[in-house]
C-alpha positions in Angstrom: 128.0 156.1 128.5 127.8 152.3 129.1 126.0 152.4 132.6 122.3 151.3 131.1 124.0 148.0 130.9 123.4 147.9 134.8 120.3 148.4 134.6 117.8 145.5 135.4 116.2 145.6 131.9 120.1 145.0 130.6 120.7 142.4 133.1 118.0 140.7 131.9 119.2 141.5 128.0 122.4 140.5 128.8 121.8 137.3 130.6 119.6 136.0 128.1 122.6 136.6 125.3 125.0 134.5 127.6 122.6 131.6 128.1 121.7 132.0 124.4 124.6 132.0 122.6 126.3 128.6 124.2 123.2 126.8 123.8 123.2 127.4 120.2 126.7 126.7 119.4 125.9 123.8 122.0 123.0 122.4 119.5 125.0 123.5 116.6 127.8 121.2 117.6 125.3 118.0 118.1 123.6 118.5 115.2 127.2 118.3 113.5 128.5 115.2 115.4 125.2 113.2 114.0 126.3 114.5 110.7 129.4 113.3 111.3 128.2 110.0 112.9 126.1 109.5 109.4 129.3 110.0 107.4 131.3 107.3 109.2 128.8 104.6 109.7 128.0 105.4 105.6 131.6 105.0 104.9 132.1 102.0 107.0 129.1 100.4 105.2 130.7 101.3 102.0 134.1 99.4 102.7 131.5 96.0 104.2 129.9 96.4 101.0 132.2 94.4 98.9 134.1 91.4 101.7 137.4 90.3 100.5 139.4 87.6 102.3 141.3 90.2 104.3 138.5 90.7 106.1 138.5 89.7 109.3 135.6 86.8 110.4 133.9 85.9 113.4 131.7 83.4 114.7 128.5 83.9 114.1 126.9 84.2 117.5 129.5 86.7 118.7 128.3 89.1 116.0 124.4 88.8 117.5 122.7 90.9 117.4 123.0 92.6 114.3 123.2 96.5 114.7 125.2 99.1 112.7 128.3 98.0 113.8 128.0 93.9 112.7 126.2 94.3 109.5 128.1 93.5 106.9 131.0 91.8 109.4 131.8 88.0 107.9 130.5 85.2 110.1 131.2 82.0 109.8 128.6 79.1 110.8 129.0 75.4 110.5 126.4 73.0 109.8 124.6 70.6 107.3 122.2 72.6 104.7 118.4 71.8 104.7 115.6 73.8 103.3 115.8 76.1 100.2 113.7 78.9 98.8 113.6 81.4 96.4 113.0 84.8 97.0 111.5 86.2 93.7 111.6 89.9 92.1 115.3 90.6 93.4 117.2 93.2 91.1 121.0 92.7 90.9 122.9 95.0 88.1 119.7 96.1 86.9 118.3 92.5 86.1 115.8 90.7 87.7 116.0 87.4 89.4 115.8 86.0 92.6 118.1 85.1 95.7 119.1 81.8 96.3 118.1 81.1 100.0 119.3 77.8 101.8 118.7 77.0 105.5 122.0 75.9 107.5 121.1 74.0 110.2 123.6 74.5 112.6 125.3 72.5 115.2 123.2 74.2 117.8 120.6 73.1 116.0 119.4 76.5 115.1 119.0 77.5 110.8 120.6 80.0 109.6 119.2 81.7 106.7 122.1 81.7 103.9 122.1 83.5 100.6 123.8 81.9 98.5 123.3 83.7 95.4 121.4 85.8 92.7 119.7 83.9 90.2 118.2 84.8 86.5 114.6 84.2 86.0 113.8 80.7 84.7 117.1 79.6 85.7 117.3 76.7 87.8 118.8 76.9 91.4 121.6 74.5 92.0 121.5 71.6 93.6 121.9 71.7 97.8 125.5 70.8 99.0 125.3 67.6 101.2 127.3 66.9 104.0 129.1 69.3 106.6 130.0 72.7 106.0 131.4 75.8 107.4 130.2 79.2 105.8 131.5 82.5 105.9 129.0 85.8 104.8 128.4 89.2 105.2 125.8 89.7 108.3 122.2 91.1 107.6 119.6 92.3 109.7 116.5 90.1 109.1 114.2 92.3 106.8 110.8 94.1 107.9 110.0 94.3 104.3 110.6 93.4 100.6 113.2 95.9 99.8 111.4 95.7 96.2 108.3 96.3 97.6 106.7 93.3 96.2 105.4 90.3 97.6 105.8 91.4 101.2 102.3 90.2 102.5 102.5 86.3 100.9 100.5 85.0 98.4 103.7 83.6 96.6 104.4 79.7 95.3 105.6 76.4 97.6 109.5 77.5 97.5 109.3 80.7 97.6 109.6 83.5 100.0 108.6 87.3 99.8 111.5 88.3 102.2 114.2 87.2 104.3 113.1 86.8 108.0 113.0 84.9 110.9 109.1 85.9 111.5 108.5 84.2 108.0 110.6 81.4 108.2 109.3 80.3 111.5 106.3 79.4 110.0 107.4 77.0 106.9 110.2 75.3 108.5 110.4 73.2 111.9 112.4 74.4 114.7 114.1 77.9 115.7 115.4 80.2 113.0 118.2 83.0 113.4 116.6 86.7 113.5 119.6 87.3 110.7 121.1 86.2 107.7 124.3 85.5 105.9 124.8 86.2 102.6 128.0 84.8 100.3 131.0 86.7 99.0 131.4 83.5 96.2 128.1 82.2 94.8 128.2 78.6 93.1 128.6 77.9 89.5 125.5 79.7 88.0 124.8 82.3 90.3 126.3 86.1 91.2 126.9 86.6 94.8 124.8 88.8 96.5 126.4 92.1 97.9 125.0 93.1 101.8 123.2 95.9 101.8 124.2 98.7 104.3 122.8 98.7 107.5 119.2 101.3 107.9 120.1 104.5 109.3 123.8 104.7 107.6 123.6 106.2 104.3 123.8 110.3 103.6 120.4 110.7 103.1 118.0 113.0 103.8 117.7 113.1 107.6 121.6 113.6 107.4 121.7 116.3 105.0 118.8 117.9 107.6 121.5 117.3 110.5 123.6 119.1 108.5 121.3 122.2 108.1 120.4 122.1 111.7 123.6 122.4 112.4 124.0 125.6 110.4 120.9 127.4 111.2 122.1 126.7 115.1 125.2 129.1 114.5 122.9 131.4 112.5 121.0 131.5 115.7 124.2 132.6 117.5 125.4 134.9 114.9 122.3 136.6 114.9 122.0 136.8 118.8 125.3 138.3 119.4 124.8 140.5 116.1 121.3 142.0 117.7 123.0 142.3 120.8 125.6 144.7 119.9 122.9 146.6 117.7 121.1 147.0 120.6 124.1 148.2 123.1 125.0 150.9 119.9 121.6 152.4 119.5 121.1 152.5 123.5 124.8 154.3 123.6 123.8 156.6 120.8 120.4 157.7 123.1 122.4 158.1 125.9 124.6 160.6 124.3 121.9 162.0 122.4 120.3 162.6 125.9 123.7 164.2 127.6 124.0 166.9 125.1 120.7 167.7 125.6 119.5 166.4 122.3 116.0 164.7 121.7 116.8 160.6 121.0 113.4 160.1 119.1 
């Protein structure tokens, strides 16, 4: 009853099904490892979100460059503090202020953008520590643009900057500036300390969620290949028997 399925047109049928249905479970299985992949790197930025002294530091330059797996990681710099800026239109616990941004300049002689806390409006910043130091922050990624969407293009005050990055800072201070910056888990008297921000790319948002689906409608696929597959073999059996008792298949 079953000898059609040695037919050429079968063989072709049937080799199509058995290159099918592993290369869906195949994608399937991908698309659930990004998923997964997503979860992780959004937990792990979830625990870097809030630095506490167990945390284990680093030097800074060990933790360069910053990807997903150093931002947010504590790294510690000495030098003396130079230049300092404010970076306006900054929302911390639903308030608006600005972030308190001093250069370090390192003993390499490189600054290092540190953020060393969130201010109210019309409050004055503090006064730059003097001297030596050694600092210890959460790693950022230098940003590509105001994460408030404002003041991204310039226009803004002396002292002020419209975000955090090495391509603006090159500009209003002398010398070579880190393509990252540190921000403090203690701000000064005054101030609230600035929490990192999770890395791009590591929160559940909608690209994961579509991961997730993918990875669903890929086992669909599968189901629905194996499930036409047998429909196929039964209604070929059922002609087949129809034909040996003489019987007319339409």
């Amino acid at each position: 009853m079953y000898r059609f399925l040695l037919t050429p047109r079968w063989w072709g049928i049937n080799l199509f099904v058995v290159l099918a249905i592993p290369f869906c479970i195949f994608m399937g299985s991908w698309q659930l490892g990004r998923f997964e992949d997503r979860v992780d790197a959004h937990e792990t930025a979830q625990q870097r979100s809030a630095p506490d002294e167990q945390q284990t530091t680093a030097p800074l330059n060990e933790l360069l460059p910053v990807d997903k797996g150093t931002s947010g990681r504590l790294g510690t710099a000495r030098g003396r503090y130079g230049e300092q800026f404010l970076v306006p239109d900054r929302e911390l616990d639903g308030k608006r202020g600005s972030y308190v941004l001093t250069l370090l300049r390192t003993d390499g002689g490189k600054a290092l953008p540190v953020v060393r806390g969130w201010l109210p409006i019309s409050a004055e910043p503090p006064a730059v520590p003097t001297g030596e130091v050694t600092v210890t922050g959460a790693l950022q990624a230098s940003e590509t643009q105001n994460t408030e969407g404002v003041h991204a293009a310039g226009g803004l005050p002396s002292g002020q900057l419209g975000m955090i990055s090495a391509a603006t800072l090159v500009n209003l201070v002398p010398g070579d500036v880190y393509d990252a910056w540190i921000t403090l888990p203690v701000a000064p008297q005054g101030m609230q300390p600035v929490p990192p921000a999770a890395p791009q790319g590591s929160g559940l948002d909608l690209k994961a969620f579509q991961n997730l689906g993918y990875t669903l409608e890929w086992f669909a696929f599968a189901g629905f290949v194996l499930f036409m597959w047998f429909r196929l073999v039964r209604r070929e059996a059922e002609a087949a028997k129809d034909r040996a008792l003489g019987l007319d298949p339409a």
